[in-house]
Backbone as JSON Lines, residues from 0, in Angstrom:
{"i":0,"aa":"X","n":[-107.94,32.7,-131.1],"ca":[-106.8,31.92,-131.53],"c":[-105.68,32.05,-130.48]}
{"i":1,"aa":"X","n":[-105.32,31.26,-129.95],"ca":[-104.15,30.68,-129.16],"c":[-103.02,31.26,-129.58]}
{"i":2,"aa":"X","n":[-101.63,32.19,-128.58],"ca":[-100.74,32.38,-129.07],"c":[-99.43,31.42,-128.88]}
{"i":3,"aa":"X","n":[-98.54,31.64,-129.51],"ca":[-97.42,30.67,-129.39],"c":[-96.36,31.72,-128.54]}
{"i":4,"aa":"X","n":[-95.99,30.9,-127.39],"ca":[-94.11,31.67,-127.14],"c":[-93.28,30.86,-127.21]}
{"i":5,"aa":"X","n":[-92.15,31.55,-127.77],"ca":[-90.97,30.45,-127.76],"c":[-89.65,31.13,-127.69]}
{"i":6,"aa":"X","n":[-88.64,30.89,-127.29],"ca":[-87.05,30.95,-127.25],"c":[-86.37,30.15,-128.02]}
{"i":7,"aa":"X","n":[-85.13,30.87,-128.25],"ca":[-84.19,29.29,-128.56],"c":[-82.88,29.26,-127.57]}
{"i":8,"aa":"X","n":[-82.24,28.13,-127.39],"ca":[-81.65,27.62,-126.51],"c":[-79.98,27.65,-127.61]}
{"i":9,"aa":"X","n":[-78.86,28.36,-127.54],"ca":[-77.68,28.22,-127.86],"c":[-76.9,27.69,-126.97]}
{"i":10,"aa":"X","n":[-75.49,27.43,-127.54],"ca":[-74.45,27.83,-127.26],"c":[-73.26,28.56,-127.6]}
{"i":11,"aa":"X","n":[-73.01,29.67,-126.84],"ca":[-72.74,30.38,-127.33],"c":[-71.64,31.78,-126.42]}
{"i":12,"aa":"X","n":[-71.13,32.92,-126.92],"ca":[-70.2,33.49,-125.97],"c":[-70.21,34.79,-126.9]}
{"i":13,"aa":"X","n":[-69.72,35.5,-125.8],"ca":[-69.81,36.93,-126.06],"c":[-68.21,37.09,-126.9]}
{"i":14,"aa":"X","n":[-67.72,37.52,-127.89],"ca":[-66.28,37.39,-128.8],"c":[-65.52,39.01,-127.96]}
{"i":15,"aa":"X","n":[-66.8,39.58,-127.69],"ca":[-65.64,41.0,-127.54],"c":[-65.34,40.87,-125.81]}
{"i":16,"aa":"X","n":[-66.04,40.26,-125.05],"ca":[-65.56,39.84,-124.04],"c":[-63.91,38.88,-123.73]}
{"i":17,"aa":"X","n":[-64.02,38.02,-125.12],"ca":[-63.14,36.77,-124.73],"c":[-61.85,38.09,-125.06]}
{"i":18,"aa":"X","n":[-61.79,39.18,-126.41],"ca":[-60.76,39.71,-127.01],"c":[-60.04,40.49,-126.01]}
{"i":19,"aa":"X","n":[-61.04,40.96,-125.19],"ca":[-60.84,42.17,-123.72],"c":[-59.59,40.83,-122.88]}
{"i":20,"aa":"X","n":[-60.3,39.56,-122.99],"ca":[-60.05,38.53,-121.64],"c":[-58.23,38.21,-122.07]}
{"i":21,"aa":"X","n":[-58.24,38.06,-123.44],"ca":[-56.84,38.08,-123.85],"c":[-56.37,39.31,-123.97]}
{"i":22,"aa":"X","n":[-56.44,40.51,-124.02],"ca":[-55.58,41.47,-123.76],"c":[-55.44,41.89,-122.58]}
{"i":23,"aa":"X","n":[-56.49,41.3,-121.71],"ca":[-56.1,41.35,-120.12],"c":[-54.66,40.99,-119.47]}
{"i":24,"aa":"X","n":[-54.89,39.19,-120.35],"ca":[-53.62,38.1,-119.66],"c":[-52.7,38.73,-120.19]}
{"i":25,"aa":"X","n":[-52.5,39.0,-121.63],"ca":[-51.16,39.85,-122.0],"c":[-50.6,40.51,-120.89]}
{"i":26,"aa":"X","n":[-51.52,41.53,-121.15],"ca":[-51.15,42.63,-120.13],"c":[-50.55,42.25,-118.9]}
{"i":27,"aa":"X","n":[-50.9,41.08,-118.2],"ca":[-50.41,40.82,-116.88],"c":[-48.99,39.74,-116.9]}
{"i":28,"aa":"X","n":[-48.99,39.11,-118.3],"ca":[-48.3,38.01,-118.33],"c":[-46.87,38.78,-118.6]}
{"i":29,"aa":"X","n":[-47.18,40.02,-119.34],"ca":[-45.89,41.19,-119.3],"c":[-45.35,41.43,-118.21]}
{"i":30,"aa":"X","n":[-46.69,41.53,-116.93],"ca":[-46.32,43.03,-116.07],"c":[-45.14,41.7,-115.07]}
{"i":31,"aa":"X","n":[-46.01,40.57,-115.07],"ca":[-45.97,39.82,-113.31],"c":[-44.54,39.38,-113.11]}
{"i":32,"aa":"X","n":[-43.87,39.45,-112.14],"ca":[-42.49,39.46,-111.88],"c":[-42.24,38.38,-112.33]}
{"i":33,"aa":"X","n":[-42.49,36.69,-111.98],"ca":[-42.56,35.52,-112.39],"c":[-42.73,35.11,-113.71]}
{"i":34,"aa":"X","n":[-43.13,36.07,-114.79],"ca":[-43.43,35.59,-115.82],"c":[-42.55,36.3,-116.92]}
{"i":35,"aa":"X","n":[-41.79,36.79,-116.37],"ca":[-41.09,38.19,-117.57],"c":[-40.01,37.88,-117.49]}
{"i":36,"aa":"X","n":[-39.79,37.69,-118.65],"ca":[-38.95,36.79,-119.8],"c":[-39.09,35.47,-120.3]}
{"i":37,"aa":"X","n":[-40.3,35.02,-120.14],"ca":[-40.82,33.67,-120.4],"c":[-40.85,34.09,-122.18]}
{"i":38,"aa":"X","n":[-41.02,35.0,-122.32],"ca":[-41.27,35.3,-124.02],"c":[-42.69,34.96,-124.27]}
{"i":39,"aa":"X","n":[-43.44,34.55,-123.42],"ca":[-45.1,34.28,-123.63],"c":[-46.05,34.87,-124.8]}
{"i":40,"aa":"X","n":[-46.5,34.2,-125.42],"ca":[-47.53,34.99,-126.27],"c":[-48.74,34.16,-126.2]}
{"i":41,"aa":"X","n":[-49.57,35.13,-126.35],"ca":[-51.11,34.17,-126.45],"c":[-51.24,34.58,-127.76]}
{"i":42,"aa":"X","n":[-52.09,33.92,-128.53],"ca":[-53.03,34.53,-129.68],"c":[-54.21,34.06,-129.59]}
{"i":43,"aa":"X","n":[-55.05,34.53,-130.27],"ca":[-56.9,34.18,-130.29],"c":[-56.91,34.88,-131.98]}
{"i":44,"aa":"X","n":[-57.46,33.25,-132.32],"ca":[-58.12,32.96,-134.17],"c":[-59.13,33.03,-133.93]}
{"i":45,"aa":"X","n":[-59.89,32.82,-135.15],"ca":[-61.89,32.85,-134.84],"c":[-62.15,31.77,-134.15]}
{"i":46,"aa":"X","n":[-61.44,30.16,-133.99],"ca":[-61.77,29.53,-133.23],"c":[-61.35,28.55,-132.57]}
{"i":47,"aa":"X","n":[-59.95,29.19,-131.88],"ca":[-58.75,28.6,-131.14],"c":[-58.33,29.71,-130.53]}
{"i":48,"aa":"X","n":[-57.42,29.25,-129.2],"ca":[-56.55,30.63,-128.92],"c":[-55.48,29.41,-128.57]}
{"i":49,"aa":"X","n":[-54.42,30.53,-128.73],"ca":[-52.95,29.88,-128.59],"c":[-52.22,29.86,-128.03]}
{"i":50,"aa":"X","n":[-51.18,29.57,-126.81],"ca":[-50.42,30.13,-126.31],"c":[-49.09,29.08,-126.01]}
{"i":51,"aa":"X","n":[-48.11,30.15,-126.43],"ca":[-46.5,29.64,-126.5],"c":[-45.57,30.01,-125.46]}
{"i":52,"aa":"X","n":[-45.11,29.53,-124.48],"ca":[-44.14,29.57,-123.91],"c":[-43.11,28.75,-123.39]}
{"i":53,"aa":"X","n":[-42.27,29.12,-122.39],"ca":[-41.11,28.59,-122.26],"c":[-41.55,26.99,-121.59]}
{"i":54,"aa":"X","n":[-42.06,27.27,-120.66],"ca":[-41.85,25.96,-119.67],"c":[-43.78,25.46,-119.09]}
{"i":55,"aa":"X","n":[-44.15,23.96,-118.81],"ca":[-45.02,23.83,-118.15],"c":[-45.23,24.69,-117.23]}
{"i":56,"aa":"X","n":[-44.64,24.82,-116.46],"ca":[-44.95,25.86,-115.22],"c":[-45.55,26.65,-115.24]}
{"i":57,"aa":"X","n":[-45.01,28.04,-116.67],"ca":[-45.3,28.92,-117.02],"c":[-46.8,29.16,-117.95]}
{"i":58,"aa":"X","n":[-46.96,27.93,-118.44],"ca":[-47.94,27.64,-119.05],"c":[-49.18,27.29,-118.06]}
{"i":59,"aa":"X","n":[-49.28,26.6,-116.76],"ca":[-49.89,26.5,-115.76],"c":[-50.6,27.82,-115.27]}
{"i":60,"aa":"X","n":[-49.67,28.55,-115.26],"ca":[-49.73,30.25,-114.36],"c":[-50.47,30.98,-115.94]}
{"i":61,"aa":"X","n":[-50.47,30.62,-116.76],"ca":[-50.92,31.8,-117.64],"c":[-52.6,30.63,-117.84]}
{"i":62,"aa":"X","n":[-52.59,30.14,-117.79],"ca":[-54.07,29.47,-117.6],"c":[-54.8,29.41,-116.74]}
{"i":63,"aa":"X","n":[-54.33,29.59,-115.55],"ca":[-55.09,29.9,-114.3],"c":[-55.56,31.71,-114.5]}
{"i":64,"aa":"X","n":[-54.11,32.68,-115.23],"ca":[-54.72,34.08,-114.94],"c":[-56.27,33.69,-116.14]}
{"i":65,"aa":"X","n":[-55.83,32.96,-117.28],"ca":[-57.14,33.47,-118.32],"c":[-58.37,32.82,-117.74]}
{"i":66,"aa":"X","n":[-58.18,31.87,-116.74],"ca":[-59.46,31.35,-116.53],"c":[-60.26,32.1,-115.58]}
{"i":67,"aa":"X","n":[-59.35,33.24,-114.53],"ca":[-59.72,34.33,-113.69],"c":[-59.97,34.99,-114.46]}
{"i":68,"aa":"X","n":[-59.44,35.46,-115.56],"ca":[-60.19,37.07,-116.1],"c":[-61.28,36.85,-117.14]}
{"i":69,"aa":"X","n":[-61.43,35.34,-117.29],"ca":[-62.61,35.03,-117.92],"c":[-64.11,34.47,-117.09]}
{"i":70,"aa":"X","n":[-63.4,34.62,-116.14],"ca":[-64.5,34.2,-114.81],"c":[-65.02,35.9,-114.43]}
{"i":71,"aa":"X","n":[-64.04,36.86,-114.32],"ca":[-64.37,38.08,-113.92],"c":[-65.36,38.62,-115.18]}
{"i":72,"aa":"X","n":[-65.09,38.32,-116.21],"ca":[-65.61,38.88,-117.38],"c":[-67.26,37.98,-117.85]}
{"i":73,"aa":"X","n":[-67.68,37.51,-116.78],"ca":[-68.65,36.65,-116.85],"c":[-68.91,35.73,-118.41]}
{"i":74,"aa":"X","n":[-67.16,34.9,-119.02],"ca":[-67.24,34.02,-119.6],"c":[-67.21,32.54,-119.53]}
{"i":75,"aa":"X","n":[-68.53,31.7,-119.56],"ca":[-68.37,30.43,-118.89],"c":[-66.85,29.8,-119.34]}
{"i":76,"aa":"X","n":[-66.32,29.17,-118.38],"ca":[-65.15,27.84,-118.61],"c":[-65.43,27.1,-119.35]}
{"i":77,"aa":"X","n":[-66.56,26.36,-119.44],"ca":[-66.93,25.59,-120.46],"c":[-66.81,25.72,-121.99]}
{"i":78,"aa":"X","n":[-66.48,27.32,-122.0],"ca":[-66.26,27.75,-123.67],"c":[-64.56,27.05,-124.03]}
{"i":79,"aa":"X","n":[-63.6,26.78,-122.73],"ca":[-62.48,26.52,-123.26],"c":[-62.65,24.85,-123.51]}
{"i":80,"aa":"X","n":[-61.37,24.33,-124.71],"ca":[-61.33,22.54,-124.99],"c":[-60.08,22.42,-124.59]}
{"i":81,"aa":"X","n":[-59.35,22.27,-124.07],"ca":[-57.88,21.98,-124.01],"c":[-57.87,20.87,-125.13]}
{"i":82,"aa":"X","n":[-56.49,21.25,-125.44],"ca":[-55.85,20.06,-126.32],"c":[-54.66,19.76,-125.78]}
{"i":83,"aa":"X","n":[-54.18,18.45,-125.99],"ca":[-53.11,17.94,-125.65],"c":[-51.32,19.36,-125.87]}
{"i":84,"aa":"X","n":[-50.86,19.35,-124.81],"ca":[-49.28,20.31,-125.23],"c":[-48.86,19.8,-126.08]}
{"i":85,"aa":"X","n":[-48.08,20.83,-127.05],"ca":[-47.36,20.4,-127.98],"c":[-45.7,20.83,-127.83]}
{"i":86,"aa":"X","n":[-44.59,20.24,-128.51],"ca":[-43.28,20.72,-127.91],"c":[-42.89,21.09,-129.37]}
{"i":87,"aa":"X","n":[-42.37,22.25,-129.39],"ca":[-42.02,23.13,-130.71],"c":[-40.78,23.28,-130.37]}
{"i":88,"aa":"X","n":[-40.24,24.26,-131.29],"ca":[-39.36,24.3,-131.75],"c":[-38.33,25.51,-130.35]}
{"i":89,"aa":"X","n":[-37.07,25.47,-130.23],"ca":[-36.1,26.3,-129.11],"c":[-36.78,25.41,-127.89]}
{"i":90,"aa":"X","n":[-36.97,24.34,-127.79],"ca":[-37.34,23.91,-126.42],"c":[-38.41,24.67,-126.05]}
{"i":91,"aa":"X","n":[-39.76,25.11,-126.69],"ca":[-40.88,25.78,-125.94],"c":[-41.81,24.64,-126.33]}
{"i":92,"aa":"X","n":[-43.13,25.45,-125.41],"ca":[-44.11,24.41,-125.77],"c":[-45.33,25.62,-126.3]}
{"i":93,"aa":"X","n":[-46.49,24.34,-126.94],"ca":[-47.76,25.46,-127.6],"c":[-49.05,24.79,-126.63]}
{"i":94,"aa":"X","n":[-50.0,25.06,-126.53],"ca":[-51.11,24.6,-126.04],"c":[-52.05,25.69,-126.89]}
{"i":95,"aa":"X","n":[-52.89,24.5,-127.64],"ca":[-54.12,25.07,-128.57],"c":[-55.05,25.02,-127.68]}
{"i":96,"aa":"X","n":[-56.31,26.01,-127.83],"ca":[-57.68,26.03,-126.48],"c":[-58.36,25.99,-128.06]}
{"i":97,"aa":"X","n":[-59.13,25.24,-127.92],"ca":[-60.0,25.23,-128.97],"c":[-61.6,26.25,-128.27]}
{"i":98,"aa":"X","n":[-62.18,27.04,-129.23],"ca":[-63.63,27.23,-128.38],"c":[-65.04,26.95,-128.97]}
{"i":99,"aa":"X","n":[-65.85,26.64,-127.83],"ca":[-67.03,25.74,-128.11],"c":[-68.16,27.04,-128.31]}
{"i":100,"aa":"X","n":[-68.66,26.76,-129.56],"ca":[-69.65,27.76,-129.68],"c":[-70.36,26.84,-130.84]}
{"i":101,"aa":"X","n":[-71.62,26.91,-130.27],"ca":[-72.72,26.1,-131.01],"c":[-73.07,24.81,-130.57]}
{"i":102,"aa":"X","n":[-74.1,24.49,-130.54],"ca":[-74.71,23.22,-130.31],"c":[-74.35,22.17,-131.51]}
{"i":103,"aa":"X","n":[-74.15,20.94,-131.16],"ca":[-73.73,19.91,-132.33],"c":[-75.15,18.58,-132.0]}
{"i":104,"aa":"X","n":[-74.92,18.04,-133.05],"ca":[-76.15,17.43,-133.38],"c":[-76.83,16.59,-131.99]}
{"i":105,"aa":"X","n":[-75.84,15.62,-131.81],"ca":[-75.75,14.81,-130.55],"c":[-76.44,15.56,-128.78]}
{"i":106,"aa":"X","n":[-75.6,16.67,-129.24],"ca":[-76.19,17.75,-127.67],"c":[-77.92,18.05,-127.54]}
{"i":107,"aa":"X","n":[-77.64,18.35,-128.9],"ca":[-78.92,18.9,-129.15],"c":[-80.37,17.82,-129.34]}
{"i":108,"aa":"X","n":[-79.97,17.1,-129.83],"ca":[-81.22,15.84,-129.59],"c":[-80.81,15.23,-128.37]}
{"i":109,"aa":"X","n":[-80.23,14.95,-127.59],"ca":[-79.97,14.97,-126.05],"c":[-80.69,15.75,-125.3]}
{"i":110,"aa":"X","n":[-80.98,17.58,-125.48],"ca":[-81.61,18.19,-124.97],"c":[-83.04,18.31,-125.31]}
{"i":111,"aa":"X","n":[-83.51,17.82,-126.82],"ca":[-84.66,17.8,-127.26],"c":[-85.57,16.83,-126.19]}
{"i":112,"aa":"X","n":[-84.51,16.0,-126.43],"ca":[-85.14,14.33,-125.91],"c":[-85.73,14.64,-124.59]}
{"i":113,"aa":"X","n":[-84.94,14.97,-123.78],"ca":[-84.97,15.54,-122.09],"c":[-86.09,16.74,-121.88]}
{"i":114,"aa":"X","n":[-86.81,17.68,-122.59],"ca":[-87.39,18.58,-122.57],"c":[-88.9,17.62,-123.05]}
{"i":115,"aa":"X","n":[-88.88,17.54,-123.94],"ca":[-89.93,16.16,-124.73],"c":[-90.2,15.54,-123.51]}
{"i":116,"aa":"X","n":[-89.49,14.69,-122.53],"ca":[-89.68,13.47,-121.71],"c":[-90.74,14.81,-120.71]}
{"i":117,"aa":"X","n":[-89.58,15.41,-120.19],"ca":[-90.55,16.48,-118.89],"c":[-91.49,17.33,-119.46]}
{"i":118,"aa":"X","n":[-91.48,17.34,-120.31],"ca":[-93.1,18.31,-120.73],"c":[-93.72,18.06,-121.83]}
{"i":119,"aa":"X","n":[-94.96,17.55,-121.77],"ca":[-95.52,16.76,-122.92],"c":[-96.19,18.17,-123.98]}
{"i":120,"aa":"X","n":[-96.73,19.57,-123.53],"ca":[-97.26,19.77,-124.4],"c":[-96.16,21.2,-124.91]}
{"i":121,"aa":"X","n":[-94.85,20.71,-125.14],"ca":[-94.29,21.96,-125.87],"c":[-93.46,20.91,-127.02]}
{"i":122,"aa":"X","n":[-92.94,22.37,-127.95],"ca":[-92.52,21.9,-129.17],"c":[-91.2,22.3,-129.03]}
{"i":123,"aa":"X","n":[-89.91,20.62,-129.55],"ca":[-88.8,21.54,-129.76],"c":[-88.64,20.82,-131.28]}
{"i":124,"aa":"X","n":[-87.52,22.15,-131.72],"ca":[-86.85,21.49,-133.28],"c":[-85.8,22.03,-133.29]}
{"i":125,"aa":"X","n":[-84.81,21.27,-133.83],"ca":[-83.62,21.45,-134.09],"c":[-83.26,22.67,-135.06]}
{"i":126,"aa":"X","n":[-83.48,23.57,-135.09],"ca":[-82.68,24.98,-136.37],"c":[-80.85,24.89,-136.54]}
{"i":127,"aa":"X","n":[-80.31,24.23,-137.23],"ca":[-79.22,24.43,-137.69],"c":[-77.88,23.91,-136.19]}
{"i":128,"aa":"X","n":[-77.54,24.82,-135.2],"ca":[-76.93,24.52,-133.98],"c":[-77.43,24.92,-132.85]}
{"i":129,"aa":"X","n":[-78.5,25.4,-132.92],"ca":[-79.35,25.69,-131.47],"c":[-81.17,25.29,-131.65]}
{"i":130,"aa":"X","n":[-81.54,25.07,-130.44],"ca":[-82.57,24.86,-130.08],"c":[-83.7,26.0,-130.24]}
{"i":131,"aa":"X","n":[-85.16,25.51,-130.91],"ca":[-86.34,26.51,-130.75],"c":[-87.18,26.27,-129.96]}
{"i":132,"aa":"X","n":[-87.86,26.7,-128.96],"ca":[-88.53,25.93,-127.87],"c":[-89.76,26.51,-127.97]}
{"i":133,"aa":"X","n":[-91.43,25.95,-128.54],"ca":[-92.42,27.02,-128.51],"c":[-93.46,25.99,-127.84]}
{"i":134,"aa":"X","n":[-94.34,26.89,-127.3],"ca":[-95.29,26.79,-126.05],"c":[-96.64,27.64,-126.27]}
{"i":135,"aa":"X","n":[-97.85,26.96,-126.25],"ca":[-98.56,28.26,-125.77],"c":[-98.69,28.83,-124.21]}
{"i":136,"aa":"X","n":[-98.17,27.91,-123.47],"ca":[-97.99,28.43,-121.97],"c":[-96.7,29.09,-121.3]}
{"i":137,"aa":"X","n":[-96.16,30.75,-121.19],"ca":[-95.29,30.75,-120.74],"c":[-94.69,30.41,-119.76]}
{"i":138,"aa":"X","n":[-95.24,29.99,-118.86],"ca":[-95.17,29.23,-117.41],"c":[-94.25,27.98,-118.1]}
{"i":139,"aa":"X","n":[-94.27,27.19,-119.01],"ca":[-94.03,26.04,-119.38],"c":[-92.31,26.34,-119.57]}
{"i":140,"aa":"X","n":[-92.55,27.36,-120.62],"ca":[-91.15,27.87,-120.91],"c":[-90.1,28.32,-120.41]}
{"i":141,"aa":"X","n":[-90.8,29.08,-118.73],"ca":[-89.72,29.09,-117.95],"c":[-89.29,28.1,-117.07]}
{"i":142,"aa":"X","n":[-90.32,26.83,-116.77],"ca":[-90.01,25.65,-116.48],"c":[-88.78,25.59,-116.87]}
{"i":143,"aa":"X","n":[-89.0,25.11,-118.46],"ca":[-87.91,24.76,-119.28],"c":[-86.42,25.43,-118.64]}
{"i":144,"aa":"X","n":[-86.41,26.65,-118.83],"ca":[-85.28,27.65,-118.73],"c":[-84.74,27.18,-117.39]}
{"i":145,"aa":"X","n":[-85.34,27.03,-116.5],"ca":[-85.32,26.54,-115.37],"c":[-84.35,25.58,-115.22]}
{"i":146,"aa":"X","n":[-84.68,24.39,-115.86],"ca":[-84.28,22.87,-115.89],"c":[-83.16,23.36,-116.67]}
{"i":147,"aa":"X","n":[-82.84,23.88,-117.88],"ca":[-81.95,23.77,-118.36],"c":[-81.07,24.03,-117.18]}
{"i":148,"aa":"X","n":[-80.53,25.05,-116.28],"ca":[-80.0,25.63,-115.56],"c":[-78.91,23.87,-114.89]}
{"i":149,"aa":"X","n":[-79.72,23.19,-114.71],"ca":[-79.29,21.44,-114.11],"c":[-78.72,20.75,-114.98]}
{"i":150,"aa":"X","n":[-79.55,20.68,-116.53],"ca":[-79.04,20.26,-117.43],"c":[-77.66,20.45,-117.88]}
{"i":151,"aa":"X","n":[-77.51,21.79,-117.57],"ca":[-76.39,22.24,-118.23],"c":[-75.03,21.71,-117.8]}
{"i":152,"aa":"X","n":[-74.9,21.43,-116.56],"ca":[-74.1,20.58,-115.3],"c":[-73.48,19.54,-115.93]}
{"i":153,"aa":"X","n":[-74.0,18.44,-116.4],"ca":[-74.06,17.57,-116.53],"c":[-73.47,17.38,-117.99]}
{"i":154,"aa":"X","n":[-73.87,18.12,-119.18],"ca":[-73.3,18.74,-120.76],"c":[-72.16,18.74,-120.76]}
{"i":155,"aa":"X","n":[-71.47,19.61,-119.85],"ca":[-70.13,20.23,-119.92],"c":[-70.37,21.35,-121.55]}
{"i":156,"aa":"X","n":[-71.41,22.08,-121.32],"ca":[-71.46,22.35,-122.6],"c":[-72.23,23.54,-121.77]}
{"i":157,"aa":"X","n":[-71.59,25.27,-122.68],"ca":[-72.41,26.56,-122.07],"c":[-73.96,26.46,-122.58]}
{"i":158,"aa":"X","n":[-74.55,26.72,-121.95],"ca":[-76.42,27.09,-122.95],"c":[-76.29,28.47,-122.26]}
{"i":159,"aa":"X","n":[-77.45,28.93,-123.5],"ca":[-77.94,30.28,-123.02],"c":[-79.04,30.45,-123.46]}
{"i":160,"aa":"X","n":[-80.19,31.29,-123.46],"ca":[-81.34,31.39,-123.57],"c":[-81.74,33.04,-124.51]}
{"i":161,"aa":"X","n":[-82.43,32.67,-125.92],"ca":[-82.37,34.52,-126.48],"c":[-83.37,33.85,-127.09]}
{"i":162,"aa":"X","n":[-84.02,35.25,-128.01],"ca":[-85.42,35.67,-128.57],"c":[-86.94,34.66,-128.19]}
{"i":163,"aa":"X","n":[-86.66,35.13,-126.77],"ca":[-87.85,34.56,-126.2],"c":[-88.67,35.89,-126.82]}
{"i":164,"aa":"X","n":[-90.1,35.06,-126.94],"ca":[-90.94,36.14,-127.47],"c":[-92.62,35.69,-127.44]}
């Protein structure tokens, strides 16, 4: 009897990485000569982070440090959404980052479709927000893993690859 391997394909991010990545920027948005007294605050909800300060400018410079210490912290960019600035209240402004975690329906039969077209004898199915990918050839599967790597380019969307087995 023939065995099956398979993975599934997320999207997805490490949470205690991103928590480290915002107490990083704090930390610097305190220390850095240019930025102290801006009154800056970031916050991070389960699935937004926030940040309030004085002026565009300042808001520029504190998005460039989080996108460095989330680059150092090996968290894709792609996890952030910008949303449009908002202008609150004492003349400051807010900028919501929304974050992308999980595959949505559309992505995901997009990636089915594309895996289906290049390899006729593996199986994918949709489980809930990520992909199951099974094969009896592992050769096939790292194909797959492979291609995703190109795919992913093109998404604007993180993948990652777990319980291959």
């Amino acid at each position: 009897m023939a065995e099956n391997f398979s993975f599934d394909i997320v999207s997805d991010f490490d949470r205690q990485e991103l928590v480290n990545t915002i107490d990083q920027v704090n930390r610097e948005t305190s220390q850095r000569y240019d930025l102290k007294g801006t009154n800056t605050s970031i916050e991070l909800d389960q699935e937004n982070i926030f940040i309030i300060t004085d002026s565009e400018l300042t808001l520029n410079s504190v998005i460039d440090i989080l996108r460095q210490k989330a680059t150092k912290r090996k968290l894709s960019l792609k996890i952030f959404d910008f949303q449009s600035i908002e202008v609150i209240s004492g003349n400051r402004i807010k900028q919501t980052i929304n974050l992308k975690k999980g595959l949505n329906q559309e992505i995901a039969k997009k990636i089915s479709k594309e895996i289906r077209n290049e390899f006729k004898k593996i199986n994918v199915s949709i489980q809930g927000d990520n992909l199951r990918v099974a094969s009896k050839s592992k050769n096939d599967l790292q194909l797959v893993i492979k291609m995703l790597d190109k795919f992913e380019e093109s998404l604007n969307v993180p993948l990652q690859t777990n319980n291959y087995r």
